[in-house]
ZADO-1210 file (C-alpha; in nm, 4 decimals, padded with zeros to 6 digits):
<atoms>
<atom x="00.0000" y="00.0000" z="00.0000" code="UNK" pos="1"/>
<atom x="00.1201" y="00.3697" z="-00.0658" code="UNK" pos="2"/>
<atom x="-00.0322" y="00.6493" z="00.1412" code="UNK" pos="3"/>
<atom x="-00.0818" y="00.9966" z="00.0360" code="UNK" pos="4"/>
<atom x="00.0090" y="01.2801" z="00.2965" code="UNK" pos="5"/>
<atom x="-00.1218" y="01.5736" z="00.4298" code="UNK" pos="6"/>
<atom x="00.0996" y="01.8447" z="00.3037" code="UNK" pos="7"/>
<atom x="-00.0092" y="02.0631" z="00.5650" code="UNK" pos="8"/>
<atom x="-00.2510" y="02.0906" z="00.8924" code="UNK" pos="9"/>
<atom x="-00.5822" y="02.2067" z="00.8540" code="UNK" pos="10"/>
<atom x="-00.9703" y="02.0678" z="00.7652" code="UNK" pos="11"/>
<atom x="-00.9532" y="01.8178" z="00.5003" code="UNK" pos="12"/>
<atom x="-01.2278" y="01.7955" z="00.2553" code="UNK" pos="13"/>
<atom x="-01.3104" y="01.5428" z="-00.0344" code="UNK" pos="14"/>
<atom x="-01.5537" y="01.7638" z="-00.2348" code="UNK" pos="15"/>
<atom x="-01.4310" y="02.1036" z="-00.3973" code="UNK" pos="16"/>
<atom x="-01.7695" y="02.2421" z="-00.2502" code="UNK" pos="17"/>
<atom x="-02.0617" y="02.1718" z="-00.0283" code="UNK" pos="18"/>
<atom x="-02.3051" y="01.9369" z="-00.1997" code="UNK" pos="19"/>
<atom x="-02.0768" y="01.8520" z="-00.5211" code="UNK" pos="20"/>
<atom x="-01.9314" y="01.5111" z="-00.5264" code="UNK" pos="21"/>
<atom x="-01.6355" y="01.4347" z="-00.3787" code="UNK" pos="22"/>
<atom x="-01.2874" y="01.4645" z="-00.6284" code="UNK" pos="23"/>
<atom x="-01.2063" y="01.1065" z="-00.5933" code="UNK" pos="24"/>
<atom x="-01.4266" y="00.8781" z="-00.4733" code="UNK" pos="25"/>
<atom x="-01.3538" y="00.5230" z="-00.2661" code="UNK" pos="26"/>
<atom x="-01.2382" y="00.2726" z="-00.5112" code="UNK" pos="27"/>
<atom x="-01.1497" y="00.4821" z="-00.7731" code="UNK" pos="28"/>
<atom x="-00.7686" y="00.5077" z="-00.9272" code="UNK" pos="29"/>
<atom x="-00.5874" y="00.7941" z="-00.9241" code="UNK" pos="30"/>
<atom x="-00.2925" y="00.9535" z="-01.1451" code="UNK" pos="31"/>
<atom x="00.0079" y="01.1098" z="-01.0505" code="UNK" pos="32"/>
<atom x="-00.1042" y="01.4558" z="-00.9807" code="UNK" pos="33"/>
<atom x="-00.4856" y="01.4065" z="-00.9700" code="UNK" pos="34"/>
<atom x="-00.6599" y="01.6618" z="-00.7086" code="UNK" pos="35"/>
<atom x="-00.7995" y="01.3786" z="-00.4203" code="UNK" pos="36"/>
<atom x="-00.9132" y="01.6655" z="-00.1671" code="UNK" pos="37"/>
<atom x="-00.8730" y="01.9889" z="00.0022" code="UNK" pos="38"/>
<atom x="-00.6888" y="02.1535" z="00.2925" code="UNK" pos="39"/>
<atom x="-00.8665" y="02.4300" z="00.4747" code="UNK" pos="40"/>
<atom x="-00.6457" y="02.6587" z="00.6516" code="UNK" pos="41"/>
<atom x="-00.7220" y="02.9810" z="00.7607" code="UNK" pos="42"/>
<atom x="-00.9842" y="03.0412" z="00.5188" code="UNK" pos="43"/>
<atom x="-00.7899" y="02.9665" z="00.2319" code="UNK" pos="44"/>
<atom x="-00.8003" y="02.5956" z="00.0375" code="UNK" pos="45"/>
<atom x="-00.5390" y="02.3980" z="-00.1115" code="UNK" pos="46"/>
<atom x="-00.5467" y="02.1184" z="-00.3310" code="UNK" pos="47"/>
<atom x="-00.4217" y="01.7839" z="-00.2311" code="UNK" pos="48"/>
<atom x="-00.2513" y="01.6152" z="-00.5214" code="UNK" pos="49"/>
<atom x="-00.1236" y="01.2970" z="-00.5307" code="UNK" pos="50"/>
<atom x="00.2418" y="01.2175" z="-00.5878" code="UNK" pos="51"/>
<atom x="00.2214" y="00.8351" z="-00.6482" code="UNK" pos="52"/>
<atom x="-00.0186" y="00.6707" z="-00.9116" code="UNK" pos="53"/>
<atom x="-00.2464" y="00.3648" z="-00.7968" code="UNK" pos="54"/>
<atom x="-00.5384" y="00.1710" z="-00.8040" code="UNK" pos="55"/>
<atom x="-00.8236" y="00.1460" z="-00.5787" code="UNK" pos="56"/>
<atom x="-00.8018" y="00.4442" z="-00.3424" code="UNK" pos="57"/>
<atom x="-00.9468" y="00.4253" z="00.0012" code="UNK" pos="58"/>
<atom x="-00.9096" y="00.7312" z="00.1872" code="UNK" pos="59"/>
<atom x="-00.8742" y="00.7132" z="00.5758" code="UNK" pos="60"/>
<atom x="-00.9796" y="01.0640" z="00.7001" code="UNK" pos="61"/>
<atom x="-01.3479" y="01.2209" z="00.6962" code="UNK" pos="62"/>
<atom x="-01.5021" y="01.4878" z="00.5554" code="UNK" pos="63"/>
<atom x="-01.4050" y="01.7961" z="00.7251" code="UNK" pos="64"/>
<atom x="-01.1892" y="01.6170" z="00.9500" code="UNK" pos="65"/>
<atom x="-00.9344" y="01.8152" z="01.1059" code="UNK" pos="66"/>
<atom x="-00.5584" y="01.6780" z="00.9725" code="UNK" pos="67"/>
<atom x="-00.2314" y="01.7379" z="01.0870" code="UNK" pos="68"/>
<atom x="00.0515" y="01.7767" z="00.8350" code="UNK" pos="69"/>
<atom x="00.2350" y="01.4191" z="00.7099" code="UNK" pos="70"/>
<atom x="-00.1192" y="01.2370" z="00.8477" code="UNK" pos="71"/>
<atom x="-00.1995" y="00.9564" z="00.5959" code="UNK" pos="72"/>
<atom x="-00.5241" y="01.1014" z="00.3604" code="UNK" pos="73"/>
<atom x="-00.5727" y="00.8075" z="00.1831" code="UNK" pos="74"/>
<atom x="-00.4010" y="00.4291" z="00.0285" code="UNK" pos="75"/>
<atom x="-00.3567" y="00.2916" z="-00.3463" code="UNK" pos="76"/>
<atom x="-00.2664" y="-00.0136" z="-00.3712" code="UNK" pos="77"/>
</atoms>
C-alpha cells in the first residue's frame, strides 16, 4: 500500500464544494497529480494532489476532518 500525505494541517475535505461530489471517490484510481481533496487553513483551500499513481483508493480521514501535516489522507494499492 502507498499512502498519500497531508501536506499541511488544517480541515480536510473530499468535495471542492458543499453538496458537489467528492474529487475522488472510494475505489477509484488515481494519477500522478490528480486533485484527491482539500486543505482548509485559515480560510484559504489547497489542493491535495497525489504524488504516487495507484489503483483502488481508500481514503482514511473524513469529511471535514481536522488533519495534521504528514497524516496519511488516503491508500492505493
Amino acid at each position: 500500500m502507498t499512502h498519500i500525505l497531508s501536506p499541511l494541517p488544517g480541515t480536510f475535505y473530499r468535495s471542492a464544494a458543499p453538496g458537489q461530489p467528492p474529487l475522488k471517490a472510494d475505489g477509484e484510481d488515481v494519477a500522478v497529480g490528480d486533485v484527491i481533496g482539500l486543505i482548509e487553513v485559515m480560510k484559504s483551500f489547497h489542493e491535495v494532489r497525489s504524488d504516487v499513481a495507484g489503483s483502488g483508493i481508500n481514503f482514511l480521514v473524513d469529511n471535514e476532518e481536522p488533519v495534521m501535516a504528514g497524516a496519511a489522507l488516503a491508500e492505493l494499492r
